[in-house]
Backbone bond lengths (Angstrom), bond angles and torsions (degrees), N, CA, C in turn:
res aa  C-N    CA-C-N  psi(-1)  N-CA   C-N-CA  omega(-1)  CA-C   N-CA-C  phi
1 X - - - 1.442 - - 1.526 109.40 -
2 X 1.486 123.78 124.06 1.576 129.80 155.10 1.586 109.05 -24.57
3 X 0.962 114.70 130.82 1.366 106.69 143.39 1.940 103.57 -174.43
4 X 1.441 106.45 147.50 1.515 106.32 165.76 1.683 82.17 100.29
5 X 1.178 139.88 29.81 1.493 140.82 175.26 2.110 112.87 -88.89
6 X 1.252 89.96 135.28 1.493 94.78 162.45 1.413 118.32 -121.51
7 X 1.297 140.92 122.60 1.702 151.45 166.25 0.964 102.02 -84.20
8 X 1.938 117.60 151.25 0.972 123.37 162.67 1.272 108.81 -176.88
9 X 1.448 139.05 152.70 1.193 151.13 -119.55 1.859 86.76 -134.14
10 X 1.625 104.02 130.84 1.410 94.96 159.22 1.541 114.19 -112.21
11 X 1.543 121.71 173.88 1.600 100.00 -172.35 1.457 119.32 -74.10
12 X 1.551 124.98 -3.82 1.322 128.19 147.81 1.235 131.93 -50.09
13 X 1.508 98.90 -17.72 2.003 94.66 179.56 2.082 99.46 97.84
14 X 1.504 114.17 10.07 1.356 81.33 -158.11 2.032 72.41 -102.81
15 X 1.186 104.83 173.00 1.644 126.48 173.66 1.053 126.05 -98.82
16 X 1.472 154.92 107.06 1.037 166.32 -101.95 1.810 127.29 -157.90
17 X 0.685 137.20 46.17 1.376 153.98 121.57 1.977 110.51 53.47
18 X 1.237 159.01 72.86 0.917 125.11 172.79 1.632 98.92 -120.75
19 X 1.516 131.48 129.09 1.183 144.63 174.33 1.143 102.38 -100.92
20 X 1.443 113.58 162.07 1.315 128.90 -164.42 1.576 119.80 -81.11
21 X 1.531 118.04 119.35 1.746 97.84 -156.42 1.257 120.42 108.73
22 X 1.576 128.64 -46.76 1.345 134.85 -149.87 1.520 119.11 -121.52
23 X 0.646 157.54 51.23 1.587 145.70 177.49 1.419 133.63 38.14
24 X 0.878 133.87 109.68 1.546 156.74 -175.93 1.821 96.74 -17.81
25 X 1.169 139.79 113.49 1.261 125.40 128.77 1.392 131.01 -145.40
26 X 1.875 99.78 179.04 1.517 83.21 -168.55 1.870 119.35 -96.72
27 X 1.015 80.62 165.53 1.917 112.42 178.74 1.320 100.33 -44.59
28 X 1.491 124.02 117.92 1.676 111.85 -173.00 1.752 77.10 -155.47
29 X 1.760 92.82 150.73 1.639 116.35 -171.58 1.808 91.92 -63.57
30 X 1.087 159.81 -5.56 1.273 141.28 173.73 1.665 96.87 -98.38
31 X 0.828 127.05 -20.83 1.797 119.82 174.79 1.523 112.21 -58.45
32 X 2.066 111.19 38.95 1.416 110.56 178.89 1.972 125.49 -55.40
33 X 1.034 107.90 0.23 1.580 100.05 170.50 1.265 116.04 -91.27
34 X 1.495 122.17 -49.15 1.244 117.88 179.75 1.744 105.12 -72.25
35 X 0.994 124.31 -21.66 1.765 123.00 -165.45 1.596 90.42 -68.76
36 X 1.698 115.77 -40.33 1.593 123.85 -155.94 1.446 88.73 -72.66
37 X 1.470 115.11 -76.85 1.293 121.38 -160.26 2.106 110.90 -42.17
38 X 1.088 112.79 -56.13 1.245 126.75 166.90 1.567 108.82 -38.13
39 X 1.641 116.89 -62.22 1.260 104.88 -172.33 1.818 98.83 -72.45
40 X 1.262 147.01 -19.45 1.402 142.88 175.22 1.452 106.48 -51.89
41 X 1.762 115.13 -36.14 0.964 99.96 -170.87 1.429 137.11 -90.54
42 X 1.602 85.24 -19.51 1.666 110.07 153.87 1.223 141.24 -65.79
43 X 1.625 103.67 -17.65 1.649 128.90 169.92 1.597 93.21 -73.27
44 X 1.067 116.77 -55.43 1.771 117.38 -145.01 1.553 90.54 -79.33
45 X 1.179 126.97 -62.10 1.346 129.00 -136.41 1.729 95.71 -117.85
46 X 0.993 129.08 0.47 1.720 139.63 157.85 0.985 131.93 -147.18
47 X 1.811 116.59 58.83 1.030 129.11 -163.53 1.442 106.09 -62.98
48 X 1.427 124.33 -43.28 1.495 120.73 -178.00 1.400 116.71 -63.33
49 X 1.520 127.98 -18.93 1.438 136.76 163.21 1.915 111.91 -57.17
50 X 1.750 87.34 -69.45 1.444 106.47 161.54 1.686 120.31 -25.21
51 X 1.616 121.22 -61.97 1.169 131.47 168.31 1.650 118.32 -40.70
52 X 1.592 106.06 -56.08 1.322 90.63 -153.56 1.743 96.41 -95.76
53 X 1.407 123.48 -8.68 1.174 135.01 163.18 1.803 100.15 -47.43
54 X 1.050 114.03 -45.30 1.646 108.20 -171.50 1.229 111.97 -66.87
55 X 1.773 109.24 -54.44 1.490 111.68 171.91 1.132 125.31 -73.70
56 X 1.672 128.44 18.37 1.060 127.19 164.67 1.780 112.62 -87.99
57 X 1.200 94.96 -44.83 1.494 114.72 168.85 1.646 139.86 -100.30
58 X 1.543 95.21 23.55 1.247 125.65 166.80 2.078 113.84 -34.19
59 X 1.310 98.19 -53.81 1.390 104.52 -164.25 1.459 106.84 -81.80
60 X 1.545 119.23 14.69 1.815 119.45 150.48 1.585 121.93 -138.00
61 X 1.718 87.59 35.00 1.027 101.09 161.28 1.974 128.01 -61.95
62 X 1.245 94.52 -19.21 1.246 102.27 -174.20 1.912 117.54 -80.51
63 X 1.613 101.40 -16.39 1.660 116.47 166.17 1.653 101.42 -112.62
64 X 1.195 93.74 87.53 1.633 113.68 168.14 1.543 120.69 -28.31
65 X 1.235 105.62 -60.84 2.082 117.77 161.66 0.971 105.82 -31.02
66 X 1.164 112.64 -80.69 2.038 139.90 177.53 1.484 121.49 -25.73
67 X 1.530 96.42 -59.96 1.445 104.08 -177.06 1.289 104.15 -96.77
68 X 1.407 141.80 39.93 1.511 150.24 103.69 1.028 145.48 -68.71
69 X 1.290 95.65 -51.28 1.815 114.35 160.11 1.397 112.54 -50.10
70 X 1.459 112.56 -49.62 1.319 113.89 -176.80 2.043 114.01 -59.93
71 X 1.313 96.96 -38.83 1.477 90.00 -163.94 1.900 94.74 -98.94
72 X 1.230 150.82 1.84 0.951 152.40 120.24 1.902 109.27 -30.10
73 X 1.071 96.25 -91.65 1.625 89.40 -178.96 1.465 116.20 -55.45
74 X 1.338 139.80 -15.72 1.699 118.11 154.74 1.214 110.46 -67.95
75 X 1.592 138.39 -38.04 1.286 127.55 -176.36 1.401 113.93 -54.16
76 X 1.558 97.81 -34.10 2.071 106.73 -168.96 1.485 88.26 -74.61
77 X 1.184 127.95 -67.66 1.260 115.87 -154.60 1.978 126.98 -75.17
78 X 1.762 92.44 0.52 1.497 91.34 163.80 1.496 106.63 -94.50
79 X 1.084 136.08 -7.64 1.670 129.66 -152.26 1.826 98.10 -132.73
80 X 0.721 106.46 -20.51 1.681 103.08 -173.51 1.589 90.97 -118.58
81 X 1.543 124.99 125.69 1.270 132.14 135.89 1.327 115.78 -51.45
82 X 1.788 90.26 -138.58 1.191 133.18 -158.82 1.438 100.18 -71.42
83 X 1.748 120.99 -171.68 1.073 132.91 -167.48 1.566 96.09 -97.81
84 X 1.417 124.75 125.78 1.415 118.99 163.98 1.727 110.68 -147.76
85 X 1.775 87.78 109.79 1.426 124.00 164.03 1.906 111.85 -17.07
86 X 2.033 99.07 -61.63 1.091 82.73 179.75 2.016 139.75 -120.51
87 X 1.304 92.02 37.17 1.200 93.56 168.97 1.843 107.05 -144.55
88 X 0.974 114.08 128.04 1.361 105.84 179.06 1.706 107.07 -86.28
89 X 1.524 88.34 152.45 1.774 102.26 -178.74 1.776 110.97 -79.78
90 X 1.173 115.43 -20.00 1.572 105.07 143.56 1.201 133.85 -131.09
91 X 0.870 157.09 123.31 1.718 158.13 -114.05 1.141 98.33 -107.70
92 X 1.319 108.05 178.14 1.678 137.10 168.36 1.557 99.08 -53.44
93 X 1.237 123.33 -60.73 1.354 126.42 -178.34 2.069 124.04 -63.70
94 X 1.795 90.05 -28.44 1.773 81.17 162.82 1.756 78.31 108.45
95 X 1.302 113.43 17.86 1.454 89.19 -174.67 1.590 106.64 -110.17
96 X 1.107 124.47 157.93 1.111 137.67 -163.95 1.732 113.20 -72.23
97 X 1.110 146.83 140.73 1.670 140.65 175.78 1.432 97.30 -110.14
98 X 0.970 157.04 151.08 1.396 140.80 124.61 0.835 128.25 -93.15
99 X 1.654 152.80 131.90 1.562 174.35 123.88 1.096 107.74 -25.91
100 X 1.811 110.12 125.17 1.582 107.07 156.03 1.431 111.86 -80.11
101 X 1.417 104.07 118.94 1.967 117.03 -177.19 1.265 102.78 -88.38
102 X 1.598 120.70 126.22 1.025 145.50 -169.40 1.925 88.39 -74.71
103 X 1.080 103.56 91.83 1.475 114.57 160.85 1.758 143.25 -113.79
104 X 1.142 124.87 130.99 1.466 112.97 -147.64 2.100 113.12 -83.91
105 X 1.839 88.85 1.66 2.058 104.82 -179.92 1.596 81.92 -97.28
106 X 1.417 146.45 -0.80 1.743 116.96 -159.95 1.274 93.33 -71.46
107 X 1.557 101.91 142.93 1.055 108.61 167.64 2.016 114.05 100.71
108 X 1.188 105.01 -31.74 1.411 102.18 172.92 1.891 99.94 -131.80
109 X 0.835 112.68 8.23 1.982 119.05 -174.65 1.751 110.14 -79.98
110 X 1.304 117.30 103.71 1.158 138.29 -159.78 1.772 91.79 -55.47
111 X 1.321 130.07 -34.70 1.459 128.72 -171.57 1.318 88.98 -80.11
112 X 1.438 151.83 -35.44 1.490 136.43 -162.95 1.667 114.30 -49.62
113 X 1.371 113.40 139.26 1.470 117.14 -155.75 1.527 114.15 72.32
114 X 1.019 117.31 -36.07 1.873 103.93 -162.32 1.395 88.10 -89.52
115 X 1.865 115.20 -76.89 1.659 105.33 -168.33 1.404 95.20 -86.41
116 X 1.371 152.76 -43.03 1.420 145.53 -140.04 1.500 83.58 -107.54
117 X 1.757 130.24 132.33 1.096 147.90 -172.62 1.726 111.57 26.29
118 X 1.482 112.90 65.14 0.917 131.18 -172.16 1.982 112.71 -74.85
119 X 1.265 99.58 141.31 1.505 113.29 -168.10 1.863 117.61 -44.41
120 X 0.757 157.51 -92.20 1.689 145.26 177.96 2.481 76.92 156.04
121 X 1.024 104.79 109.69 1.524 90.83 169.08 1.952 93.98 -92.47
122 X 1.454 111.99 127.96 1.378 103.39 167.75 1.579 135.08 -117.77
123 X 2.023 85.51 32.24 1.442 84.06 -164.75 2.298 95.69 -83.13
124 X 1.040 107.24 167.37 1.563 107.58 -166.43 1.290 75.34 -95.01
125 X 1.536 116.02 158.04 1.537 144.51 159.84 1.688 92.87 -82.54
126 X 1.743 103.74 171.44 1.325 117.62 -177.16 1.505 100.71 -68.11
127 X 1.684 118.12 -52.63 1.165 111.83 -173.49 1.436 128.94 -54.47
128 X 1.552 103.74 -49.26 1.590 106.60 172.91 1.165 99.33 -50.98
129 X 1.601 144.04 -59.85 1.766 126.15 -169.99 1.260 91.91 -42.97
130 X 0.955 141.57 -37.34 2.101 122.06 -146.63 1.489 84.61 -84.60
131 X 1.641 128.09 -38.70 1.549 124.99 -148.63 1.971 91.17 -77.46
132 X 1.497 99.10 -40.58 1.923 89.98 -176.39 1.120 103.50 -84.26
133 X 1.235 144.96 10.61 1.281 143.28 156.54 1.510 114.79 -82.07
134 X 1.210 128.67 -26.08 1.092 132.54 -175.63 1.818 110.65 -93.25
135 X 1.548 107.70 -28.73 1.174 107.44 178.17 1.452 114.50 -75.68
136 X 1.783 108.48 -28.80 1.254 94.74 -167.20 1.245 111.79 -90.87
137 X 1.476 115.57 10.52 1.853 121.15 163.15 1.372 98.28 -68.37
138 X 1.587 135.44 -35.22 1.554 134.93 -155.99 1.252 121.52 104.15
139 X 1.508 100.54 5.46 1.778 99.69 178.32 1.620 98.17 -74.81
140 X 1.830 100.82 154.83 1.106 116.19 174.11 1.688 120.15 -93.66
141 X 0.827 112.53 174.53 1.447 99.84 -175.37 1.642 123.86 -62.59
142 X 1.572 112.92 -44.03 1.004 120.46 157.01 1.526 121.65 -23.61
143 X 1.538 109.32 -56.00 1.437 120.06 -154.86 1.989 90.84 -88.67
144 X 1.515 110.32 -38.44 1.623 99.20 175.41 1.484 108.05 -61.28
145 X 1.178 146.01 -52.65 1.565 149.57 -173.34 1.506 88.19 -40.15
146 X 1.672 115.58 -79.48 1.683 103.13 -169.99 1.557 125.22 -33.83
147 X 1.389 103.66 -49.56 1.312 112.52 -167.53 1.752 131.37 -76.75
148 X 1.793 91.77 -12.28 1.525 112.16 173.22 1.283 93.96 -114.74
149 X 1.149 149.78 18.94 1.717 153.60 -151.21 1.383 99.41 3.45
150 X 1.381 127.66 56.45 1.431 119.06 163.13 1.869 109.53 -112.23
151 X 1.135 112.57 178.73 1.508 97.41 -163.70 1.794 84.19 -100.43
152 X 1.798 92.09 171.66 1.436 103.75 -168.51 1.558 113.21 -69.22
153 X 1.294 128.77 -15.02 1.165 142.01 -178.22 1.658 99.24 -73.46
154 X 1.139 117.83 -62.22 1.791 118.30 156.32 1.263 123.03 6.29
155 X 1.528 92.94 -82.16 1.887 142.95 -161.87 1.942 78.58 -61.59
156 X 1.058 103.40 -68.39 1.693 106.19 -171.63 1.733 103.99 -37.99
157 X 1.093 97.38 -80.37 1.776 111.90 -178.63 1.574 116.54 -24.94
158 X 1.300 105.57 -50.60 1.614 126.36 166.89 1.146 104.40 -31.00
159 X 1.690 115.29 -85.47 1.302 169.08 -142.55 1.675 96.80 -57.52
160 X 1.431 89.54 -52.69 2.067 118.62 179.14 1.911 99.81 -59.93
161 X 1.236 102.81 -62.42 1.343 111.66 -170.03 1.925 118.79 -70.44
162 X 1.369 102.38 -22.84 1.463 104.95 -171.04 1.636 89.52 -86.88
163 X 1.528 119.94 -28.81 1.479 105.30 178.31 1.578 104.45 -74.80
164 X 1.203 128.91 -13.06 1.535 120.06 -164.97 1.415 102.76 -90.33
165 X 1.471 113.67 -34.50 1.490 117.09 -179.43 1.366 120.96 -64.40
166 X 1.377 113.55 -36.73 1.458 120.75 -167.77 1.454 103.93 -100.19
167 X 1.565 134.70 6.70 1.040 128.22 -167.71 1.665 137.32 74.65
168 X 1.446 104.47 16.71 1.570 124.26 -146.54 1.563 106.03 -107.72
169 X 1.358 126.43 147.25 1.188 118.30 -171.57 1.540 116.99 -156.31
170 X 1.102 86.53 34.95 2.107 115.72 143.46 1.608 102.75 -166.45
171 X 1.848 88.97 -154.23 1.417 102.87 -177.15 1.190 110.23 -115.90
172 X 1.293 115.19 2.12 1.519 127.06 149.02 1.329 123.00 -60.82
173 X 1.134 103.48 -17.33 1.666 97.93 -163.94 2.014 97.76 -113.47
174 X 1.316 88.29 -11.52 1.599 102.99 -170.69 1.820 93.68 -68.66
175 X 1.324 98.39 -57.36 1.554 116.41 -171.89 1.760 99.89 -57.20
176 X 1.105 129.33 -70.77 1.039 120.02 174.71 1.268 140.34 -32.34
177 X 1.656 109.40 -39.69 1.438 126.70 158.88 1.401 103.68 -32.67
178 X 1.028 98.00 -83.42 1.610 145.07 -160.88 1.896 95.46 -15.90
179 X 1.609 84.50 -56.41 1.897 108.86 -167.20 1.732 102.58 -71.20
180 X 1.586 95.85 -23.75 1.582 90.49 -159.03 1.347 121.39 -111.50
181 X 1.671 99.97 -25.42 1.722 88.74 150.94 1.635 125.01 -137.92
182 X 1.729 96.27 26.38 1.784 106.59 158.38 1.652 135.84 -110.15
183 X 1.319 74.39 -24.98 1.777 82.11 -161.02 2.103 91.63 -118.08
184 X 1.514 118.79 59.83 1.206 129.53 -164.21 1.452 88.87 -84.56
């Protein structure tokens, strides 16, 4: 899982990368883990971003790399500015910050709201109910993968997204939910 990330825009347009620990670099179509994980999170938790991100970049759809890279780096470069020392644009927890990006369409840019400070969708999928249902019995992830036969990396993703939806920022707080305003 991402987490401890900084984005940032250079005045070339290119996207810029600094993780926690590691040295500054840039956003390039073979950087397939972070491009995947990033676009997962834009699938799951901004699907209407996700949407029009595709049909924006519909016409490289046919170079799979390409037409990720491509819609990965518009999401970074509408929502993440500048370089800032002290808050990272995704946290310890994997959660997302967003930046107002000094852009020269704000305000009249047909993507504003959809891809540029895009909406939070918080309705839960069927699966995530089964995944906070399972956590808030105390199963571990291990034991949810068996029992939903999805792999533990799954269970994680879930796990990532059911805390992003509900505003939550462990699995302490997941569990507690769970008791306190599902399972009454």
């Amino acid at each position: 899982m991402l987490s401890e990330v900084e984005f940032y825009n250079t005045p070339e347009g290119d996207v810029m990368v600094k993780r926690a620990g590691k040295p500054v670099v840039q956003l390039v179509q073979n950087d397939r883990a972070l491009i995947q994980e990033v676009l997962a999170m834009v699938r799951d938790l901004y699907p209407e971003a996700f949407k029009r991100l595709s049909e924006l970049y519909t016409r490289y759809e046919r170079n799979r790399i390409y037409y990720e890279f491509m819609m990965v780096s518009r999401f970074i470069r509408c929502n993440f500015g500048e370089y800032d020392q002290n808050r990272y644009d995704m946290d310890a927890d994997g959660c997302l910050k967003f930046e107002e990006v000094r852009c020269p369409l704000r305000g009249e840019c047909r993507e504003e709201c959809v891809v540029c400070k895009p909406k939070l969708d918080t309705k839960l999928t069927a699966r995530e109910t089964e995944v906070f249902e399972c956590i808030g019995r105390g199963l571990q992830a291990s034991d949810i993968a068996d029992e939903l036969c999805i792999s533990i990396a799954t269970v994680n993703r879930h796990r990532e997204n059911l805390k992003a939806k509900l505003g939550l920022r462990s699995v302490g707080q997941l569990v507690r939910y769970y008791y306190e305003q599902v399972k009454k």
